[in-house]
MIDRENSE-245352 format. One line per 2 residues: number of its first residue (from 1); for each residue x, y, z of C-alpha. Coordinates in steps of 0.02 Angstrom, whole numbers. Example, Ala and Ser with C-alpha at 12.3 -4.5 7.8 and 13.67 -1.06 7.14 Angstrom:
REM MIDRENSE-245352
1) 615/-225/390 | 684/-53/357
REM end
This chain:
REM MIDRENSE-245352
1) -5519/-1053/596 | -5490/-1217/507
3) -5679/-1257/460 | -5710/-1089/405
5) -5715/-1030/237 | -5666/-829/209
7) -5774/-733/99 | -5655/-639/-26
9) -5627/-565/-220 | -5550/-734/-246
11) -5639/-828/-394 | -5772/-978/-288
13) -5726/-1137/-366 | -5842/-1282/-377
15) -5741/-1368/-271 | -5706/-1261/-164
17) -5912/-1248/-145 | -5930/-1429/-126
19) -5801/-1438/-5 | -5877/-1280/102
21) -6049/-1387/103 | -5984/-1564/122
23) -5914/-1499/265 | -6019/-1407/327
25) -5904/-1261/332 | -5954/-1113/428
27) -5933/-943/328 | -5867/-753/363
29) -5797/-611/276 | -5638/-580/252
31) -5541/-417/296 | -5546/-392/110
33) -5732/-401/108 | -5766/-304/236
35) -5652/-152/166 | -5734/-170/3
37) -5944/-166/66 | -5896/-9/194
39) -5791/73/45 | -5938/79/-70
41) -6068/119/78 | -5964/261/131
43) -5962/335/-44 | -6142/317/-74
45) -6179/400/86 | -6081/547/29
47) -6156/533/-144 | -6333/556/-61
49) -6272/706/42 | -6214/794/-96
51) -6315/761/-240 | -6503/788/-259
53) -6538/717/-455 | -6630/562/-469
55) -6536/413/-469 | -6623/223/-524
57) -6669/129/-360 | -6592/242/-251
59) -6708/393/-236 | -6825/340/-360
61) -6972/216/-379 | -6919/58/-456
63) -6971/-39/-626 | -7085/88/-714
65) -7094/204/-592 | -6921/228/-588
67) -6961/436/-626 | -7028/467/-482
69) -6926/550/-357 | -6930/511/-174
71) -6884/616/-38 | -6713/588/71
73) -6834/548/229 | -6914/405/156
75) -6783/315/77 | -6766/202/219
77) -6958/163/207 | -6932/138/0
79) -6804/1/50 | -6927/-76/182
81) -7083/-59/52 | -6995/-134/-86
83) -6946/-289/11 | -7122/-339/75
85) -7202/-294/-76 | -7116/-409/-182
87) -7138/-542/-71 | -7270/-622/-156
89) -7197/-795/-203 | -7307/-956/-220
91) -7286/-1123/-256 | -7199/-1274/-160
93) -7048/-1218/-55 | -6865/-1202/-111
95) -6764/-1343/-33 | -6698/-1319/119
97) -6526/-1366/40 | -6556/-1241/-121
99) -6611/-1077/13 | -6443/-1109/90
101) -6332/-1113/-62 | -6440/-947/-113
103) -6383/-851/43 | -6192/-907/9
105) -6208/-834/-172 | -6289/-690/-119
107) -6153/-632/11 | -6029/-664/-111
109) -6108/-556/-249 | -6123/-401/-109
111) -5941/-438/-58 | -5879/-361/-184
113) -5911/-175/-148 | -6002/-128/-295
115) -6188/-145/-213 | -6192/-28/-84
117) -6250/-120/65 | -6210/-88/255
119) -6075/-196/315 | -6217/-249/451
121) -6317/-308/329 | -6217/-441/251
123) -6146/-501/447 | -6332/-551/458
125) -6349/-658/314 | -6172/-724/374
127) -6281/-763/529 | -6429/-838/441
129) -6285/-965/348 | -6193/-995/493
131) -6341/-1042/611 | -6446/-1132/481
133) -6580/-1008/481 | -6654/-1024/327
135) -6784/-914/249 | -6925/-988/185
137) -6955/-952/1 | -7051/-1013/-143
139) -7017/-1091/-325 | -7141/-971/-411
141) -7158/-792/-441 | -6988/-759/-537
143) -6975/-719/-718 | -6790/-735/-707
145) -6751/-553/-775 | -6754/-389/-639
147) -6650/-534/-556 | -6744/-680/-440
149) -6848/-544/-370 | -6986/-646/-260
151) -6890/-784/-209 | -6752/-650/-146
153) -6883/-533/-56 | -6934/-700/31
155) -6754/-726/69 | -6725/-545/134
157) -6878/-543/229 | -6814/-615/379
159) -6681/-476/417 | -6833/-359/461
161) -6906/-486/558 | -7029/-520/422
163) -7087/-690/347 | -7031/-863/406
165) -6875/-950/438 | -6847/-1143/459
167) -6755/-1161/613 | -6694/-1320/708
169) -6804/-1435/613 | -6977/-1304/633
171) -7028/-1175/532 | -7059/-1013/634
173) -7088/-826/632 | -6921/-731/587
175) -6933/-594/736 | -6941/-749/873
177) -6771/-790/801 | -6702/-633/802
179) -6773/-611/984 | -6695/-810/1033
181) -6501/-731/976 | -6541/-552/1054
183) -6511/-464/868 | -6627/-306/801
185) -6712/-312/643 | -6602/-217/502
187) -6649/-35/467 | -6619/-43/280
189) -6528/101/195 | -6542/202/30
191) -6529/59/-118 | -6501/-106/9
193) -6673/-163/-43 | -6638/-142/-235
195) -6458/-234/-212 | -6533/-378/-102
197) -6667/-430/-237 | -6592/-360/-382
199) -6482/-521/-439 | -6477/-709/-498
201) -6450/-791/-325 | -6605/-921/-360
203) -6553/-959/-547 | -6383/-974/-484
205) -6413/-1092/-304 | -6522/-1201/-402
207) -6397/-1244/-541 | -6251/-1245/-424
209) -6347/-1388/-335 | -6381/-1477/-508
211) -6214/-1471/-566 | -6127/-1552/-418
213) -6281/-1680/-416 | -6262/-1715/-609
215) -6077/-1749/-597 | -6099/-1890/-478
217) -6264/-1959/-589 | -6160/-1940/-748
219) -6013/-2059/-652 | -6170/-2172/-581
221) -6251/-2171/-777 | -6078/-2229/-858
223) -6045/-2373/-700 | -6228/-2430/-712
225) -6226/-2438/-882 | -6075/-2536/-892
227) -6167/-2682/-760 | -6301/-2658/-904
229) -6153/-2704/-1018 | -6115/-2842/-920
231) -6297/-2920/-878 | -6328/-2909/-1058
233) -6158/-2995/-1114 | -6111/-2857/-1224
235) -5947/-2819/-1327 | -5828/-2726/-1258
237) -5773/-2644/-1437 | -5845/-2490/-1441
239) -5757/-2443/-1297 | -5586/-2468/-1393
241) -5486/-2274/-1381 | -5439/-2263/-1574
243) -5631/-2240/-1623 | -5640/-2120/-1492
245) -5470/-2023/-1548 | -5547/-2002/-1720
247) -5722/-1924/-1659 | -5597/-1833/-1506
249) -5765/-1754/-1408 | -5695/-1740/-1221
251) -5846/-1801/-1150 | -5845/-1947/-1288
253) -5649/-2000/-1245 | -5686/-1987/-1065
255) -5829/-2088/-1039 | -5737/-2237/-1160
257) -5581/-2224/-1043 | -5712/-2225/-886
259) -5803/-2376/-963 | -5650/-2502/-994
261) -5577/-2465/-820 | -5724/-2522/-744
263) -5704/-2680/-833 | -5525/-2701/-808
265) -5514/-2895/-760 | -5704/-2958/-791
267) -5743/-3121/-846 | -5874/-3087/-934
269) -5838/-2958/-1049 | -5695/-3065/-1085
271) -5789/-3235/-1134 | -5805/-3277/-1317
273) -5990/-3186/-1391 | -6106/-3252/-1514
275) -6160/-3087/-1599 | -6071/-2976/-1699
277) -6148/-2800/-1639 | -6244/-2729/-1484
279) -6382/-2597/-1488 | -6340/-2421/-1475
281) -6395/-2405/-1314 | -6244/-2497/-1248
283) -6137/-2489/-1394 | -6155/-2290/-1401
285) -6134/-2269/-1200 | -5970/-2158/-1240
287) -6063/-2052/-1386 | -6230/-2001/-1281
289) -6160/-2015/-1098 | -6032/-1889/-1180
291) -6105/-1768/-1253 | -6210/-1733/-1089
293) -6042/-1711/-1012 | -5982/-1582/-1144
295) -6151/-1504/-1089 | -6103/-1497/-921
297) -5925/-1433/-941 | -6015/-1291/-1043
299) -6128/-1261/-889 | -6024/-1263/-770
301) -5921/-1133/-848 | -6062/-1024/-863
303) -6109/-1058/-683 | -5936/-1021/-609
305) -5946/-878/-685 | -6099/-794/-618
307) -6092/-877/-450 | -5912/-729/-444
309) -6019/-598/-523 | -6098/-430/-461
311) -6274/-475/-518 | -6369/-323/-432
313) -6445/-170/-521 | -6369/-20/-507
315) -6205/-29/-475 | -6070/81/-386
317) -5901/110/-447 | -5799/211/-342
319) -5629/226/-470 | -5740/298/-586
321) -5872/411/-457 | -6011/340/-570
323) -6177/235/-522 | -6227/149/-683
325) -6396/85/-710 | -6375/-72/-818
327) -6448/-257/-822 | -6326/-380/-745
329) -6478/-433/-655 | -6540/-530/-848
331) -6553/-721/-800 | -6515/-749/-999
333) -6349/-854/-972 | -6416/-948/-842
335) -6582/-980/-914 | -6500/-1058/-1109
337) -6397/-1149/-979 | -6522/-1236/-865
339) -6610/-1285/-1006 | -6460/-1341/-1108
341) -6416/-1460/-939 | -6611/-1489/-928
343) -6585/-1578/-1100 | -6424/-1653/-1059
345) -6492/-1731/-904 | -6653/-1802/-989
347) -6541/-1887/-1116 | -6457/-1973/-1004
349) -6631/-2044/-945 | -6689/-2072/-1104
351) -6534/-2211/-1143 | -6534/-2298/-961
353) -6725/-2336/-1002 | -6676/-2400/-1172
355) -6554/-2524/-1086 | -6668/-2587/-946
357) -6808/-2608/-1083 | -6676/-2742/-1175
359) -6622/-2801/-1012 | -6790/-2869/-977
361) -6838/-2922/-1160 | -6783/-3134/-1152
363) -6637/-3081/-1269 | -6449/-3139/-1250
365) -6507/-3295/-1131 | -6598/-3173/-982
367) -6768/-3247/-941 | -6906/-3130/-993
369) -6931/-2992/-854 | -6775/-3066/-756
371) -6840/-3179/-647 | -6889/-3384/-627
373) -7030/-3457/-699 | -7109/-3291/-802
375) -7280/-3305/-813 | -7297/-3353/-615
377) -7212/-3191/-572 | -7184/-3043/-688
379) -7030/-3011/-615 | -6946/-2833/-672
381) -7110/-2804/-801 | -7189/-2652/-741
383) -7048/-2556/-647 | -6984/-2538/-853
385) -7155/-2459/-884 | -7108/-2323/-712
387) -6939/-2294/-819 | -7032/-2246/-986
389) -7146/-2144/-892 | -7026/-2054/-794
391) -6928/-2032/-949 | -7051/-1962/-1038
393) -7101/-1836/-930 | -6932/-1784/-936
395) -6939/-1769/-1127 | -7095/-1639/-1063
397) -6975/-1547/-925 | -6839/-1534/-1067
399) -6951/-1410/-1191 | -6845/-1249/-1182
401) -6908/-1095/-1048 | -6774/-968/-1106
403) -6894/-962/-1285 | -7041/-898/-1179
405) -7052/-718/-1126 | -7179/-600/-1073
407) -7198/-422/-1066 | -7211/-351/-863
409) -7178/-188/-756 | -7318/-70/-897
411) -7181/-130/-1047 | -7033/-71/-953
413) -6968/-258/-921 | -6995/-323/-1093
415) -6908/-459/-1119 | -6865/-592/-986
417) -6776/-739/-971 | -6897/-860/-881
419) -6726/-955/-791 | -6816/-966/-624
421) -6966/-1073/-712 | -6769/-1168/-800
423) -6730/-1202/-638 | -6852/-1284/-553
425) -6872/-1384/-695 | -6713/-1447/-722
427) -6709/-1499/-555 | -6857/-1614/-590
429) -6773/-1687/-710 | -6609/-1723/-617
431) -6735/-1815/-474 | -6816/-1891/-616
433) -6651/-1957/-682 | -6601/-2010/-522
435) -6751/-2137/-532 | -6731/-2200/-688
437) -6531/-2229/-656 | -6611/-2320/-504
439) -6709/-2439/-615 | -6573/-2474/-707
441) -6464/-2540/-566 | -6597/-2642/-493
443) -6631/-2717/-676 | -6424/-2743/-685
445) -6376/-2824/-542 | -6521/-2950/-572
447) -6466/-2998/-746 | -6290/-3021/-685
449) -6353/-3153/-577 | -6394/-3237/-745
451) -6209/-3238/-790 | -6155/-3339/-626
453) -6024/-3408/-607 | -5938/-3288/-720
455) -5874/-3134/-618 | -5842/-2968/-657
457) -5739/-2822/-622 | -5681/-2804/-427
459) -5737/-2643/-434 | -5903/-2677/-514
461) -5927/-2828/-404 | -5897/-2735/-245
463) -6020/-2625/-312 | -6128/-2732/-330
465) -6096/-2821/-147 | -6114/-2664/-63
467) -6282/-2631/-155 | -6340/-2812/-122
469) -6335/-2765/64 | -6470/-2635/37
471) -6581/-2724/-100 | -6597/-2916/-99
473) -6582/-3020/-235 | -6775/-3035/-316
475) -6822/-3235/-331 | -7010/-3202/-340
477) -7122/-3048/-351 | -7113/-2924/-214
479) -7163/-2745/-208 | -7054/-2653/-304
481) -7080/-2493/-258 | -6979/-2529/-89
483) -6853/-2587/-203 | -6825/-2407/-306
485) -6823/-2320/-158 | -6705/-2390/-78
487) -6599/-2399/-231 | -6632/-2213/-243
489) -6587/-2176/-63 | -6399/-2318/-102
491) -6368/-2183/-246 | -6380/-2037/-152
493) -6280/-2094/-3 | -6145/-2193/-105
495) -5962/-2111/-94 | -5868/-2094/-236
497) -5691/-2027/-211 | -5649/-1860/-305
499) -5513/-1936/-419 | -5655/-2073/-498
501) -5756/-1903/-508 | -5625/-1814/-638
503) -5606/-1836/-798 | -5470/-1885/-890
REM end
């Protein structure tokens, strides 16, 4: 089917996962898929028939009570047991947007035959995708280490008819779904419970959404910095390639090249300029916007791979006849990550603040605050003071969780990763950016006005035009809250086509 995407041992691309939720692709398994999860079940059925020693998760207790032995007729009810009994999340709920991205990544990782679920069992989370039924789980209760382990019991919940679901706009009970498509709750099997929690599903959903977020911000941070450029009438010198090619930082060259094409043709940056030098808020846009990007490309490659990993604990490998009990589950590359981008993200704040605070400082022929008679009105004043605000609490979000740990599970789990407290962080921080970007646009476009009846780029003025339609001019105080929102929502919804979106 054309608007279906087919599960498989094929590497998931970003793109590919942008594509699958731009348009709302629906999901299944492929043939390959399929072979692999009843390949692995079949031999761990056989394993259990034929062995009787005690193996981690399987027919034991779990964390530190992983030597005690269960009997064969209660593994089913271990599998059942550990699900509800981790599901003891708390906290605000996981966007709606996140909890679908999490199922995705989750039947992926069990695709691969190495987990040792039923083949039924992954058709229902194919279900759950397909029909937007969406578990409802919540931001705190993970240490980021025996994998996501509360926000995934939340998530497998619902295949026993446990817990919630948001379903057609309501959240309900999870069995009056099940009854409203005629399906049975899942009878788990030996280890389904273990592989369904065990893994980095929340880590990974969470910075999958950030990453495809941040690389339209990071676009939207160089373009509205370079209307900055323009409302403040700066040089466009520091933009020139050959001091880039000598300092060659991708990110660095990149955002340069980015920078002059939007100017291509303006009037303004072209007209003759009285100073010599701007601040380094403008005049280092391609050294800071940059390096966040280097940060990114370093994230994403971390991400890309463990949204194609086996992330569950233990795992089955049929070649070999062995069940290995390791820690793939460890959120550690995920959790430097998130708070690498966390910082990267933040920095990008940090400077668009910087550039609205000169924007609105009577410098370079602007009127103080950006609007007529000063003093009257206070024009553009105070929505600088919501910018250093917001930027500072990013400063806050930035501090580093991966440094934390804390001993759980009697010693046993001794050292975590704390990526699940990473992620919901960082995406603070990339709404919090998206804010402060907002700002920045609204203080832009009004200083532009200043530069009338200079023009600049068509791209930047049809920019501009289009953004005009959404957020008047300001010619005397208003509330400007109305204003950031809506500039907010015009960043959001603005389409940028996928070749502005690469880098050179």
């Amino acid at each position: 089917m054309e608007n279906t995407h087919y599960i498989s041992t094929e590497l998931l691309s970003f793109e590919v996962l942008q594509e699958i939720i731009s348009h709302n692709k629906l999901i299944a398994l492929s043939e390959n898929a399929k072979t692999n999860i009843l390949k692995c079940r079949k031999y761990l059925d056989a394993k259990m028939a034929s062995h009787s020693e005690p193996i981690y998760g399987i027919n034991t207790g779990f964390g530190s009570l992983c030597n005690v032995k269960i009997s064969n007729e209660n593994l089913s009810k271990l599998q059942e047991n550990l699900v509800k009994s981790h599901s003891c999340g708390t906290g605000e709920e996981v966007p709606n947007d996140i909890v679908k991205l999490m199922l995705l990544l989750k039947i992926q990782s069990l695709s691969y035959g190495h987990s040792g679920v039923q083949l039924q069992t992954v058709e229902r989370l194919v279900d759950f995708y397909n029909n937007d039924i969406l578990p409802v789980i919540y931001t705190q209760g993970s240490l980021g280490a025996s994998g996501d382990l509360a926000p995934l019991a939340h998530l497998s919940l619902p295949l026993l008819g446990e817990g919630e679901v948001w379903f057609e706009g309501k959240k309900v009970n999870s069995i009056e779904v099940l009854k409203h498509f005629g399906w049975e709750p899942i009878v788990l099997k030996s280890k389904e419970g273990l592989a369904l929690l065990n893994g980095t599903q929340f880590m990974s959903a969470y910075g999958a959404h950030i990453l495809m977020k941040a690389n339209k911000f990071s676009f939207l941070a160089d373009l509205i910095g370079t209307i900055s450029l323009e409302g403040f009438d700066g040089r466009v010198e520091p933009f020139n390639e050959l001091i880039h090619y000598i300092r060659p930082h991708n990110g660095q060259i990149a955002t340069a090249k980015r920078v002059k094409e939007f100017l291509d043709g303006s009037e303004i940056i072209g007209q003759l300029k009285t100073h010599v030098q701007d601040p380094y808020s403008f005049r280092c846009i391609p050294q800071v916007h940059g390096a966040s990007k280097d940060a990114f490309d370093y994230v994403k490659k971390v991400f890309k791979t463990e949204i194609n990993s086996v992330t569950d604990n233990p795992n089955i490998f049929i070649e070999s006849d062995q069940i290995i009990s390791g820690g793939n589950f460890h959120g550690q590359p995920l959790a430097l990550a998130l708070d690498f981008m966390a910082i990267a993200l933040a920095e990008l704040g940090s400077i668009s603040e910087r550039r609205t605070y000169q924007l609105i400082s009577g410098l370079r022929n602007l009127p103080a605050f950006l609007v007529d008679n000063p003093g009257l009105n206070s024009g553009f004043m105070i929505p600088q003071y919501t910018a250093a605000s917001i930027a500072s609490q990013n400063k806050q979000l930035a501090t580093p969780s991966s440094v934390d740990s804390i001993v759980s599970s009697n010693g046993q789990e001794d050292h975590v990763s704390m990526g699940a407290n990473g992620a919901t962080k960082c995406l603070r921080v990339m709404d919090n950016l998206e804010r402060i970007l907002a700002i920045e646009l609204m203080n832009a476009s009004q200083a532009i006005e200043y530069r009338r009846p200079l023009h600049s780029s068509d791209f930047i003025e049809m920019f501009l035009k289009s953004y005009r339609s959404e957020v008047p001019l300001v010619k005397e105080d208003r509330i400007l809250h109305y204003d950031i929102e809506k500039t907010v929502s015009f960043l959001n919804s603005f389409q940028i086509e996928e070749d502005l979106l690469t880098l050179a």
